[in-house]
BAMARSE-313177 format. One record per residue (C-alpha): residue in three letters; x negated, y, z. Coordinates in pm, whole numbers, padded with zeros to 5 digits, always signed. Each point is the difference from the previous one (the first is absolute). Layout:
alaXYZ/...
//
This chain:
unk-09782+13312+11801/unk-00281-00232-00102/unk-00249+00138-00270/unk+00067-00263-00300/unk-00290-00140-00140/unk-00084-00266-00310/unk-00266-00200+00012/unk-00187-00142-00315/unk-00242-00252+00063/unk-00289-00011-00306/unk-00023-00396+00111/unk+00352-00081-00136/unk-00132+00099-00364/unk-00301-00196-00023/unk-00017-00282-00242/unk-00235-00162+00236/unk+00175-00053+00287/unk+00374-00093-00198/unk+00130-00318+00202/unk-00091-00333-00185/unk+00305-00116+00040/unk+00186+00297-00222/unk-00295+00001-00269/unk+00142-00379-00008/unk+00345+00114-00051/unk-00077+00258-00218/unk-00191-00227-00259/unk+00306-00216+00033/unk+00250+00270-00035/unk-00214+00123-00360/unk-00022-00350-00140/unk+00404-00097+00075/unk+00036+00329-00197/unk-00213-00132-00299/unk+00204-00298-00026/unk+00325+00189-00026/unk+00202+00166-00264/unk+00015+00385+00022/unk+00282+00071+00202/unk+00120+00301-00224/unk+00051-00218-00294/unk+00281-00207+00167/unk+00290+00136+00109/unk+00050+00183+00274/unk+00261-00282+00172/unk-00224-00275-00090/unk-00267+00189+00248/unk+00235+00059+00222/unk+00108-00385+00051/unk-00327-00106-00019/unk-00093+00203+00307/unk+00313-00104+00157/unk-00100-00309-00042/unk-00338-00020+00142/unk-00166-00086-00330/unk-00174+00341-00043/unk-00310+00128+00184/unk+00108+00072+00337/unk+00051-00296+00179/unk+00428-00171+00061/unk+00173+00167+00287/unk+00252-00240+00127/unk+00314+00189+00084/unk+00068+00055+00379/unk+00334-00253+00110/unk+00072+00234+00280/unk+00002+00360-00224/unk+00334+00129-00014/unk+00091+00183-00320/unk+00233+00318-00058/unk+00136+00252-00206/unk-00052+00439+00054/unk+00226+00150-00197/unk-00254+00326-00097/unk+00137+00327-00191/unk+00275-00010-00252/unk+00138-00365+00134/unk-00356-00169-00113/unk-00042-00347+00174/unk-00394-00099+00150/unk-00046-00294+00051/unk-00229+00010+00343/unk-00162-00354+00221/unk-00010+00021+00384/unk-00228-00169+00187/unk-00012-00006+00366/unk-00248-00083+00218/unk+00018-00371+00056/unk+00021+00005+00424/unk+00294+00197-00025/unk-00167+00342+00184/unk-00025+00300-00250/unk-00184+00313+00066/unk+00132+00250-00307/unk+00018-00051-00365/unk-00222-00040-00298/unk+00067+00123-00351/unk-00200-00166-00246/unk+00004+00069-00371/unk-00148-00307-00234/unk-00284+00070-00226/unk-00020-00112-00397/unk-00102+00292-00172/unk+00407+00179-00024/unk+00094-00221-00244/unk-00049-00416+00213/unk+00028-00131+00313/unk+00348-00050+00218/unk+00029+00017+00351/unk-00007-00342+00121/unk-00377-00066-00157/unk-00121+00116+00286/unk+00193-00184+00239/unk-00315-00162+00187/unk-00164+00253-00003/unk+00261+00203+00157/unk+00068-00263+00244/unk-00320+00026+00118/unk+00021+00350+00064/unk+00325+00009+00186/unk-00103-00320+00216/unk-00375+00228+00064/unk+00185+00349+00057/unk+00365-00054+00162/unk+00148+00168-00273/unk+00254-00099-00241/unk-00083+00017-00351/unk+00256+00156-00268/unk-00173-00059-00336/unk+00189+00185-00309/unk+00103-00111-00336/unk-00066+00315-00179/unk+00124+00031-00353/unk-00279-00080-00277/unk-00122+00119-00292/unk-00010+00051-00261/unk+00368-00069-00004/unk+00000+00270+00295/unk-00275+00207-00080/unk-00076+00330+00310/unk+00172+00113+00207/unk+00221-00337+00018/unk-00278-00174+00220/unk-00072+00289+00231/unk+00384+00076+00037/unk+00099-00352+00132/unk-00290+00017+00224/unk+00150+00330+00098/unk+00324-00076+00074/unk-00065-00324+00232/unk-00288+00197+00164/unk+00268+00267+00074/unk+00287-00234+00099/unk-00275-00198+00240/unk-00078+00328+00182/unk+00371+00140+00022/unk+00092-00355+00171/unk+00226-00146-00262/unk-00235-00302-00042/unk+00055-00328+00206/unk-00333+00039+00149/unk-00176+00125+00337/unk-00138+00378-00044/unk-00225+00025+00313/unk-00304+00005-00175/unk-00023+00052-00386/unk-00299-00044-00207/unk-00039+00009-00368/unk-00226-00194-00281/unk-00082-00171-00300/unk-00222-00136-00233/unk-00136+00160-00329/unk+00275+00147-00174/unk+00193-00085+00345/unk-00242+00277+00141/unk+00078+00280-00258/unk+00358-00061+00072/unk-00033-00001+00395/unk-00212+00340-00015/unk+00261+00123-00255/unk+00294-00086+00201/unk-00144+00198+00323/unk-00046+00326-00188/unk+00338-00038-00144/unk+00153-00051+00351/unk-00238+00275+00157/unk+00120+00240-00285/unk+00375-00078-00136/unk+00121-00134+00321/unk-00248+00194+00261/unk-00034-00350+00163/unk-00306-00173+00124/unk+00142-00337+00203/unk-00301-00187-00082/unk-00309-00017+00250/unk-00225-00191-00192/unk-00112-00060-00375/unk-00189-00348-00095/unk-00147+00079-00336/unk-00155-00256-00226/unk-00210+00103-00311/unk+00203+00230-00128/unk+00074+00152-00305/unk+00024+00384+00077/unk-00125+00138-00326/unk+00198-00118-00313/unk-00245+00252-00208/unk-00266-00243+00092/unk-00289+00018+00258/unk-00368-00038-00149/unk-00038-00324+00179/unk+00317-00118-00216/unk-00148+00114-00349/unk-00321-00108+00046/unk+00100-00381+00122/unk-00155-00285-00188/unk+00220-00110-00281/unk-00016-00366+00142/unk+00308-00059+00257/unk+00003-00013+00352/unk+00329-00053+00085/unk+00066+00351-00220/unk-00179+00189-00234/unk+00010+00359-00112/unk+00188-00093-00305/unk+00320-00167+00227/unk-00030+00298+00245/unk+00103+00188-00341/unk+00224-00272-00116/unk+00184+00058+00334/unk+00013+00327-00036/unk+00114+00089-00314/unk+00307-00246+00080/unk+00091+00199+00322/unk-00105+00312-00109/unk+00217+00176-00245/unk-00175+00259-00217/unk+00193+00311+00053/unk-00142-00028+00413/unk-00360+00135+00022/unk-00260-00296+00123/unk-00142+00248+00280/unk+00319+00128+00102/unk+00061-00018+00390/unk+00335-00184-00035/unk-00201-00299-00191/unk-00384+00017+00129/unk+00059+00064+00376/unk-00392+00046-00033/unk+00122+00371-00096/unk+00293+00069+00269/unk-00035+00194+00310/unk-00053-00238+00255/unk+00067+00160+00330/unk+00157-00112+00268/unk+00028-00392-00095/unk-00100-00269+00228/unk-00293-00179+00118/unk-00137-00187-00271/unk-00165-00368-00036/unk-00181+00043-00350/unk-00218-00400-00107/unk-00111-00047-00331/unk-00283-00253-00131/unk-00315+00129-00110/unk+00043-00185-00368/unk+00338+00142-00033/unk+00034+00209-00315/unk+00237+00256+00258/unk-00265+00052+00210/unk-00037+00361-00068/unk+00435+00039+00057/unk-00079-00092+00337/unk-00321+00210+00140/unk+00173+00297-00235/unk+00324-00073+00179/unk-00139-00046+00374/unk-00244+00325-00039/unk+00327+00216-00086/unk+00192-00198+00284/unk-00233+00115+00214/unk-00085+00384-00132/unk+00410+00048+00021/unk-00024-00046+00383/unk+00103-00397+00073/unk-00193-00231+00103/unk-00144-00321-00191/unk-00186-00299+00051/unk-00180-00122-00293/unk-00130-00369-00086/unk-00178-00085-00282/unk-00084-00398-00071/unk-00280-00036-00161/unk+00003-00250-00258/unk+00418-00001-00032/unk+00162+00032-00295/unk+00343+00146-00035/unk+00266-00118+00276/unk-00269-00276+00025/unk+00227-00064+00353/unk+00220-00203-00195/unk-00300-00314-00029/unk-00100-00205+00322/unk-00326+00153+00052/unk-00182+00034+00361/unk-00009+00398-00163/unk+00375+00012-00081/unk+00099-00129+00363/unk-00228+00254+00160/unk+00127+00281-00213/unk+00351-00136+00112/unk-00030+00009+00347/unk-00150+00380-00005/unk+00356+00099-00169/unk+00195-00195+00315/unk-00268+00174+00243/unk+00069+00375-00118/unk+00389-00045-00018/unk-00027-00175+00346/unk-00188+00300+00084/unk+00222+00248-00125/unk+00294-00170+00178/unk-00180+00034+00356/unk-00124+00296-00074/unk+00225+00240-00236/unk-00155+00322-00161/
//
């Protein structure tokens, strides 16, 4: 077996060379902030349909005509709502489960249906994207149970969907729940169907990482005050920030699958992902690290020359891990 090895490149962390293009963006993304209300003084269904909507920062994703939606029924009779998208030529390689980002407590599955498109068309694999239960109205373990329990029924074969090859992934707090969902499956279930992990800035550590509590107060997309916001809404206070179950930053983390770990070198998470790929990595998988520099968090989600690059290396390493397994 192949000696795995992370490489950090000082160039993707200095100022200088940050990609015109994102400092653009960036300045963009700060001033739409300015000119905004504070989202935690509205309520929390008013943000919702505003993202839903298109009307808050990330740009309006147009929902997919040709995703199929269905229903899991998870533990105790629960329904989850889950969208299917095939590839659109028909040909599909495996499956890929994809959990939506929003910080626990926005976000529903279909917002990402171009995105997901995109990945299915560039991959060969169908996409199942879950509609995990929110907080705070379903504060942990509610999320990380319905992520559980489709995860589970995908790799037992009681999903409608092809099981050749099955890859995992998500964005944000979409990446907390993917990582979570393998150690549950590697530990309750002693299963570990999936042969890949697509992991985008991630939050691992709910205690916070220094790069978190030290962010600038203005916004970028998040600041260290919504990371908190988040968390004390899907958090309840009898669990322990740093325990394993919650901050997967702090779970053994043998035996999981190869790992595809981007974040943007302005993203306040930074430090959840070179934390979380160094521990990968010392627990004996391998890992591929990519660092933007100049991107801000999930900055894939604007039409930048940066985003479609940072794109394409997520298709390339689950094409890659679809040729060649292990």
């Amino acid at each position: 077996m192949a000696k795995a090895r992370l490489q950090i490149d000082a160039a993707d962390f200095d100022p200088e060379g940050r990609d015109p293009e994102l400092v653009a963006l960036n300045d963009s993304i700060r001033q739409e902030h300015k000119q905004r209300p504070d989202p935690w003084s509205l309520p929390i269904d008013k943000v919702r349909q505003v993202r839903r909507e298109g009307n808050g920062i990330f740009p309006y994703a147009p929902r997919d005509k040709a995703a199929e939606t269905a229903v899991h029924y998870g533990s105790a009779g629960r329904e989850i709502p889950i969208r299917i998208l095939r590839p659109s030529d028909g040909a599909t390689r495996g499956t890929y489960l994809h959990f939506h980002g929003g910080g626990w407590v926005f976000g529903r599955c279909d917002e990402g249906d171009p995105a997901l498109r995109k990945l299915a068309d560039a991959t060969g694999l169908t996409v199942v994207s879950v509609d995990y239960r929110l907080a705070p109205e379903h504060p942990f373990p509610a999320a990380p149970d319905d992520c559980t329990d489709v995860a589970l029924a995908l790799a037992n074969g009681n999903l409608d969907v092809p099981r050749g090859f099955l890859a995992i992934g998500g964005e944000s707090a979409g990446a907390h729940l993917a990582v979570l969902t393998l150690i549950r499956l590697r530990d309750e279930y002693k299963l570990r169907p999936f042969g890949a992990a697509n992991l985008v800035a991630g939050c691992y550590d709910l205690s916070l990482t220094p790069s978190v509590r030290s962010a600038p107060e203005e916004r970028l997309v998040l600041n260290a005050e919504d990371i908190k916001e988040f968390i004390l809404r899907f958090v309840p206070d009898h669990y322990h920030l740093k325990d394993p179950q919650v901050s997967p930053l702090y779970a053994s983390l043998h035996d999981l699958p190869p790992a595809r770990f981007s974040c943007g070198s302005c993203d306040l998470l930074l430090d959840d992902t070179l934390f979380m790929a160094s521990r990968w990595v010392a627990s004996g998988n391998s890992a591929d690290l990519a660092i933007t520099n100049g991107g801000a968090h999930v900055f894939e989600a604007f039409p930048t020359k940066a985003s479609t690059r940072s794109l394409e290396g997520m298709y390339a390493f689950l094409r890659k891990k679809i040729d060649f397994p292990g």
